[in-house]
ROKE-949158 format. One record per residue (C-alpha): x, y, z; residue number from 1. Coordinates in steps of 0.1 Angstrom, whole numbers, m for minus. Last residue first. Example, Ala and Ser with C-alpha at 12.3 -4.5 7.8 and 13.67 -1.06 7.14 Angstrom:
<sites>
137 | m11 | 71 | 2
123 | m45 | 78 | 1
</sites>
This chain:
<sites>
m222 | 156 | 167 | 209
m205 | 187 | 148 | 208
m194 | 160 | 122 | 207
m226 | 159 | 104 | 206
m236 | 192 | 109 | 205
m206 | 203 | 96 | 204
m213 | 178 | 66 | 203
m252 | 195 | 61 | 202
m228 | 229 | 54 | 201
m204 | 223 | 26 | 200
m236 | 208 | 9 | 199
m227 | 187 | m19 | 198
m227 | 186 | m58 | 197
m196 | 215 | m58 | 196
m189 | 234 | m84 | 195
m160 | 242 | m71 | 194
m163 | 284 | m86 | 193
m189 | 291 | m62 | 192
m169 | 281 | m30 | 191
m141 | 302 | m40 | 190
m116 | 291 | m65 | 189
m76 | 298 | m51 | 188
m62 | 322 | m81 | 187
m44 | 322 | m118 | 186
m31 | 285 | m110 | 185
m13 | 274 | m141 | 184
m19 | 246 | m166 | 183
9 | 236 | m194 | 182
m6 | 214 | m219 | 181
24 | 234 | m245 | 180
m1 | 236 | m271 | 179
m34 | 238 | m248 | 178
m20 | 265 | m228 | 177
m44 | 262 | m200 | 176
m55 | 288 | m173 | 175
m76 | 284 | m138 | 174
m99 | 301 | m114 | 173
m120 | 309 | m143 | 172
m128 | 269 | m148 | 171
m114 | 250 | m178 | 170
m129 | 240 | m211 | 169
m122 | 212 | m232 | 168
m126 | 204 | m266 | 167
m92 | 213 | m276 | 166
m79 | 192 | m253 | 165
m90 | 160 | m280 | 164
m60 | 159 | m302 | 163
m32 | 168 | m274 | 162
m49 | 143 | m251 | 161
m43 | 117 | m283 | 160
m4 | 120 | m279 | 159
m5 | 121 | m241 | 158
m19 | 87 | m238 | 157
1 | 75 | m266 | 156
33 | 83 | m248 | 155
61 | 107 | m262 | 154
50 | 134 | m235 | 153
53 | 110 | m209 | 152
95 | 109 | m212 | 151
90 | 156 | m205 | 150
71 | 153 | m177 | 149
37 | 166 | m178 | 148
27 | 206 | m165 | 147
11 | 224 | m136 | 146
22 | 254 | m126 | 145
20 | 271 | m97 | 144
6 | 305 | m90 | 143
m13 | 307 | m66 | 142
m14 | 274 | m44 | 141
m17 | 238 | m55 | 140
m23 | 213 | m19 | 139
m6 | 175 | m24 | 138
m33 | 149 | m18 | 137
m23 | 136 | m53 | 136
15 | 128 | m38 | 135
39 | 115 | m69 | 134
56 | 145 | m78 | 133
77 | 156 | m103 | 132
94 | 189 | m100 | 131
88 | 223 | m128 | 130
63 | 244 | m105 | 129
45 | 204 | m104 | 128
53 | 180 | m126 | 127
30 | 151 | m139 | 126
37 | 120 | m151 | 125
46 | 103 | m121 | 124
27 | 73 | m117 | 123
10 | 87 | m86 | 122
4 | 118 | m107 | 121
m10 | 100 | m140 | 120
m31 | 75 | m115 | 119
m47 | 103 | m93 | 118
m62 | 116 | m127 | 117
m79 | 85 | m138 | 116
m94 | 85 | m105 | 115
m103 | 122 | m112 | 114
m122 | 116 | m137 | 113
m118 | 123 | m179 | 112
m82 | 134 | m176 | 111
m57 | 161 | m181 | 110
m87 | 185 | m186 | 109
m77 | 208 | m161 | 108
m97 | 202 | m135 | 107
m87 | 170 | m136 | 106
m53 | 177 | m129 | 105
m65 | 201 | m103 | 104
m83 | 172 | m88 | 103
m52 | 154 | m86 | 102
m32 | 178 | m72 | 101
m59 | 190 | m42 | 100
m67 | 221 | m40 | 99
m103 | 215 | m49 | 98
m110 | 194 | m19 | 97
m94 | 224 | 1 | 96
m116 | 248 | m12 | 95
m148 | 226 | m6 | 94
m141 | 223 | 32 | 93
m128 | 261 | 38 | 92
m166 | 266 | 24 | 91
m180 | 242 | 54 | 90
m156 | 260 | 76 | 89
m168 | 292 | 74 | 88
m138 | 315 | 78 | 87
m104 | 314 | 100 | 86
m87 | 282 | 88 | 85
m83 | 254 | 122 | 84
m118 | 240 | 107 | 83
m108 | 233 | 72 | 82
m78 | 215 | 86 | 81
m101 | 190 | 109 | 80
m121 | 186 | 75 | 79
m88 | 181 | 56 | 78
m83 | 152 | 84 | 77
m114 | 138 | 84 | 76
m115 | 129 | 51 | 75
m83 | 116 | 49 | 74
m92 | 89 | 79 | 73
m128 | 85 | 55 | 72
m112 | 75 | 25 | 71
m108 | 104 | m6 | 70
m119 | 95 | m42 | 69
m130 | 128 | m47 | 68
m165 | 125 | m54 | 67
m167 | 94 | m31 | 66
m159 | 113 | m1 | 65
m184 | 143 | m10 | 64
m209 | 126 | m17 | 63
m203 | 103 | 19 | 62
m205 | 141 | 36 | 61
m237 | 145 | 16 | 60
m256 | 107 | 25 | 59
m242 | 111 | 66 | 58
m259 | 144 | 70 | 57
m291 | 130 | 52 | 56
m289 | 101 | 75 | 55
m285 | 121 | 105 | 54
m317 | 142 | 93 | 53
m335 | 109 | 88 | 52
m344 | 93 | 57 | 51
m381 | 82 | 53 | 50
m392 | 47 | 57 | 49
m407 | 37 | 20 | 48
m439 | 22 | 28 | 47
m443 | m18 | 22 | 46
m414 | m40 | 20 | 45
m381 | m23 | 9 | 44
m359 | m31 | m23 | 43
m325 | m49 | m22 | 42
m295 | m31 | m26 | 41
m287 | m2 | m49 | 40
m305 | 31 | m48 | 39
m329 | 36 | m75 | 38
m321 | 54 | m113 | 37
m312 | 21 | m130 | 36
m300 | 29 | m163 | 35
m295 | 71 | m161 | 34
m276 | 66 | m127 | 33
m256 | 41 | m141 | 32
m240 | 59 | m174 | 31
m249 | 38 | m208 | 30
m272 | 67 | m217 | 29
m240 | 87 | m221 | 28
m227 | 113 | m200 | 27
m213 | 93 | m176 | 26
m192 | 73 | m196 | 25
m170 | 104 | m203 | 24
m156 | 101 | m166 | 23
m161 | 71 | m147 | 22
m167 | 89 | m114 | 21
m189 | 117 | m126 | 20
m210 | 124 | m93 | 19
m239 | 116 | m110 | 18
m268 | 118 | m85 | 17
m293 | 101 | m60 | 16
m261 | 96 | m36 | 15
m267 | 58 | m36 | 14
m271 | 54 | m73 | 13
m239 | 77 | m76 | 12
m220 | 51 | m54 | 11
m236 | 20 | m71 | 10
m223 | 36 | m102 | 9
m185 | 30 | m88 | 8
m189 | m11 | m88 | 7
m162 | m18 | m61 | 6
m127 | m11 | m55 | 5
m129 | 11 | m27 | 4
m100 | 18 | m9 | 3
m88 | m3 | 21 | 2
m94 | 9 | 56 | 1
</sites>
C-alpha cells in the first residue's frame, strides 16, 4: 500500500477535526476544515444515515493513522506491540505513537507538522544520542538526545528555525535548549501529556472484532 499523496484537508474534513497536517496553515482561516467544514465527497439524498458504532471505530483508528502519517500494515503492528506491553493497551497505543523519532522532532518544535518532520530525519539531518539516523519509526527512550547534524546547521532551513524557536513551546515530558536546538527526553509522556485527538479506547474496539 502506497502512501498517501492526496489533498491532506480532505483527511481532517473526514475526521470532523484539524488534525494539523499542514502545520502553521492550519491555524489560519485559509486551513480546510475552517473553509468547508463537511466531509468530502458528494452530498447524500434525503436524511443523513447515521454512522454506525463500526463506523465510529473505523473514523478514530483512521484519526489516528492520518495524524501520524503512519499506513495501515505499520499501524497494526505498533498496535500488536501496544498489546504484548503489560497496561491498558489503548494508552500503550498513544505512547508508542509519541515515541516515535519523527514525532518527537515535531514535538520539539523542529518543524511545523510531522510530515515536514519525517523528511529532516529521513534526509538525515537529525542525530539521535550523538548518531545520525534516517528511520522516523525509530522509538526515543529516557534520556536521549535529540540534536541536528553539524553540515545542516549551515542551511537556510536551520538558519531561520533559530529565529523563530523562540516562539515555541514544548510539552513537560520534554526539554529544549533553544541556543544549541538540542532536545532531550526528560521522561516517556503518559496518555495525558499526547495530547491526543483520538480515543485510545474506540480503536481497541475497533480491532478487537
Amino acid at each position: 500500500m502506497a502512501r498517501y499523496t492526496g489533498a491532506v484537508c480532505r483527511l481532517c474534513r473526514r475526521g470532523g477535526e484539524k488534525l494539523f497536517l499542514k502545520g502553521s496553515r492550519c491555524f489560519t482561516p485559509k486551513c480546510g476544515v475552517e473553509k468547508r467544514p463537511k466531509p468530502p465527497g458528494q452530498p447524500p439524498r434525503g436524511r443523513r444515515q447515521k454512522i454506525s458504532d463500526r463506523g465510529l471505530q473505523l473514523r478514530e483508528k483512521q484519526k489516528a493513522r492520518h495524524s501520524y502519517g503512519i499506513l495501515e500494515r505499520q499501524f497494526r503492528k505498533i498496535f500488536a506491540q501496544a498489546g504484548r506491553q503489560t497496561g491498558i493497551t489503548g494508552e500503550n497505543l498513544l505512547v508508542l505513537l509519541e515515541r516515535r523519532l519523527d514525532n518527537v522532532v515535531y514535538r520539539l518544535g523542529f518543524a511545523d507538522s510531522r510530515s515536514q518532520a519525517r523528511q529532516l530525519v529521513r534526509h538525515g539531518h537529525i542525530m539521535l544520542n550523538g548518531h545520525k539516523t534516517n528511520i522516523p519509526s525509530c522509538l526515543v527512550k529516557e534520556g536521549d538526545t535529540i540534536s541536528w547534524r553539524q553540515e545542516s546547521t549551515k542551511a537556510e532551513y536551520y538558519i531561520q528555525l533559530t529565529q523563530t524557536i523562540e516562539a515555541k513551546t514544548v510539552l513537560n515530558w520534554l526539554s529544549l535548549d533553544k541556543k544549541t536546538l538540542v532536545g532531550q527526553i526528560l521522561s516517556l509522556p503518559t496518555p495525558e501529556e499526547t495530547e491526543a485527538t483520538f480515543d485510545g479506547k474506540t480503536i481497541v474496539e475497533y480491532y478487537s472484532r
